[in-house]
C-alpha positions, 0 to 999 in steps of 0.5 A: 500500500502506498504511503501518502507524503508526509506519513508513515507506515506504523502498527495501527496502519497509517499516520502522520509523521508527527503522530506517535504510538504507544501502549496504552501502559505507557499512557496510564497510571491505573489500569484495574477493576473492582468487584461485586460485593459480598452479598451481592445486590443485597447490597445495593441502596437505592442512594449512595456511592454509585456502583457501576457495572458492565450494564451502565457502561454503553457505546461511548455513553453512561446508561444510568437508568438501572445505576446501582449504589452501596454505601461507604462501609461497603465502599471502604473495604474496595476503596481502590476502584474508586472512580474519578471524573475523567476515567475510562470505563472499559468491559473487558468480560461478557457480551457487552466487551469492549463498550467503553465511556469516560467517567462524568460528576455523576459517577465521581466517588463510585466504584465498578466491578470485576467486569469494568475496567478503569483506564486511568490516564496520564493527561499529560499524554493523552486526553481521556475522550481521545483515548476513549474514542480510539477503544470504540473505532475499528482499530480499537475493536479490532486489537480488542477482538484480537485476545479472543480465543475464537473470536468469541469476546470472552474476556481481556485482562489488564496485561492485554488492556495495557498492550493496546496500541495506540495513535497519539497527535502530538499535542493536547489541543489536536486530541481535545479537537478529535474528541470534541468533534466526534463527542458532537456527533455522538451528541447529535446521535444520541438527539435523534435517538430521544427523539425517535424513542419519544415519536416512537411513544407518541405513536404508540399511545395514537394507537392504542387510542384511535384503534380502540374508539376511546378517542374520535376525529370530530365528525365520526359517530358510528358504531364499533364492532369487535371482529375476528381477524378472518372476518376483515381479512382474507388468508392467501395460500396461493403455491408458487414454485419458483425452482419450477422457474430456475432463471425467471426473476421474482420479488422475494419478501422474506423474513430477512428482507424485512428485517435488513430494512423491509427491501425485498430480494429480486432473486432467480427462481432457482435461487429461491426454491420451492413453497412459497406464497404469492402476494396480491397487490393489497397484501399485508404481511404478517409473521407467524414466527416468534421472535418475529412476532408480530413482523408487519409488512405492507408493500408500497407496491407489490408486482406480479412476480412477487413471492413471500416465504411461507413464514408469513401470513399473507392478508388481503382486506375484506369487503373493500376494508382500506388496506392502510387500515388493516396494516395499522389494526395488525400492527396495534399494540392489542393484536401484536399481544394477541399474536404474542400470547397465542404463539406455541412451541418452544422459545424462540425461534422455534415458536409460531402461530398457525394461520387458524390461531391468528384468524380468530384473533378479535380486533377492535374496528370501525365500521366507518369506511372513512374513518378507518381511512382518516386514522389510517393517513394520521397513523401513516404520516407518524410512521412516515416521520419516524422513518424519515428521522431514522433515516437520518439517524442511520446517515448521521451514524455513518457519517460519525464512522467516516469521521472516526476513519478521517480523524483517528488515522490523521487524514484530516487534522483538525489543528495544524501540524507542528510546522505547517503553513497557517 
């Protein structure tokens, strides 16, 4: 690979010649964990000296909501992992290794356990937000996913944490710059991350009131009845073999479709095999597997080649019912319950409900053709917005990716180098 002017080829890839590398050994003076109490969450008060564990610490950020705390004799017989504004928290055991944040005045006074790592930094070498945002790159990832045994993220001990290697801008104020820049876009993130869980909350409780009857559109006076899905909705179990069409191309709506981002699959037909379902124009899919129970589809546009795997219950609307509508009735909290509560077999995935089963489910519906179209378009038009912000949620996230890319590997700097024309 060729090295830019002005760079060179180190053991974290490539950097500006004025940026070093050292272990991260040489860039703290504490690396160690704490433990869990004897007695375990017996404990733990409800006040006092926070504890933290694995759980609280995310992906660059504290997860406060489940905090536990111990007083100070409990605090007093481990008073060595004593937590300090500026720490790097690091878990370094269980799923969540390798999530690591820095410590803020919340968490000051307060200890961890065996499964969180302090990384306690020299800050006259590096800053801690900078050194946090390398743990979270590739580059920090990837050292990390290193020391695991199969690749299977069991665990890191201090020896390993202190081996890290790491990038280091020649001085304090490019480190602060880096970590500021990419604190903003973690900030911004996590904006549209309480933005959309509040629209997501607002959505929910819309539904549960306009799906029910208990709040009307001015205007609408008519009766509600309590019917079984069967009487709204057709099922469809039209067979189609698309192996019987080995090289004929067809719309395929599978589970992982759905749920890489509803994008159906154009697949050959010898690709796809054999039993599926065909799909009509006015289709609303529904899962019938747990954990895709309920898993809610309803095509924008739906073409004659189109196949959905045998995985799904496959409606059409009754009697001129909106179809907007039945998608909104099938993704209401009452019948996803329903859904939830009928599934059979064992957990996981290995649970489904049968077509009869889901059939019979009774739903809650207006008998108000017009109606139904008015809470469709008001239930529409909020998920339309949620998509819309996930969509730049999604946008905003890579784009934080390229900047740590840029950033952490000195392709832009963000203050001059040392000797570099103003």
């Amino acid at each position: 690979m060729e090295v830019r002017p002005g760079c060179r080829q180190t053991e974290v890839g490539v950097l500006p010649e004025d940026w070093g590398v050292a272990a991260i050994g040489d860039l703290t003076v504490k690396v160690g964990s704490g433990i869990t109490p004897t007695g375990g969450q017996r404990v733990y008060h409800s006040y006092g000296r926070p504890f933290i564990r694995s759980q609280n610490v995310g992906w660059g950020s504290l997860l406060l909501d489940d905090v536990a705390f111990i007083d100070d004799s409990t605090h007093s017989t481990f008073a060595d992992t004593e937590i300090q504004v500026g720490d790097v928290l690091l878990n370094i055991t269980g799923a969540s290794i390798g999530r690591s944040a820095v410590a803020d005045s919340r968490l000051a006074g307060g200890n961890v356990n065996q499964h969180v790592c302090i990384i306690r930094v020299d800050e006259r070498k590096v800053v801690p937000r900078f050194l946090n945002m390398f743990l979270l790159s590739v580059g920090g990832q990837r050292q990390i996913d290193s020391f695991q045994a199969g690749g299977n993220r069991q665990g890191l001990n201090f020896g390993q944490v202190r081996s890290m290697r790491v990038p280091v801008p020649p001085t304090e104020a490019e480190q602060r710059a880096i970590a500021a820049a990419l604190s903003d876009a973690d900030a911004l993130l996590g904006g549209l991350d309480r933005l959309i869980a509040k629209k997501r909350d607002l959505k929910q409780a819309a539904m549960q009131q306009l799906l029910t009857g208990h709040m009307r559109f001015p205007g609408f006076h008519g009766e509600w009845e309590v019917k079984r899905l069967g009487d709204i909705a057709a099922l469809n179990r039209l067979n189609v073999v698309p192996a019987l069409q080995p090289d004929k191309p067809f719309v395929h709506f599978s589970l992982p479709a759905f749920d890489a981002g509803k994008n159906a699959q154009i697949e050959l037909g010898a690709s796809i095999g054999s039993n599926k379902f065909g799909v009509p124009p006015t289709a609303v899919l529904v899962s019938k597997l747990n954990p895709r129970i309920p898993r809610i589809w309803a095509p924008p546009s739906v073409p004659e080649n189109a196949v959905a795997s045998t995985e799904w219950l496959v409606l059409t609307p009754r009697d001129g019912l909106d179809r907007q509508y039945l998608f909104v009735l099938c993704s209401s909290p009452a019948f996803c319950e329903q859904m939830e509560l009928a599934a059979t077999g064992t957990t996981g995935s290995h649970q489904r409900i049968s077509p009869s089963t889901a059939l019979d489910i009774r739903i809650n519906v207006s008998t108000d053709r017009h109606e139904q179209t008015v809470i469709a378009a008001v239930l529409s038009d909020m998920d339309a917005e949620l998509s819309a912000l996930e969509a730049r949620r999604d946008k905003t996230r890579a784009l934080k990716q390229a900047m740590i890319q840029e950033l952490l590997t000195g392709r832009t700097r963000l203050v001059p180098a040392a000797g570099a024309d103003a």
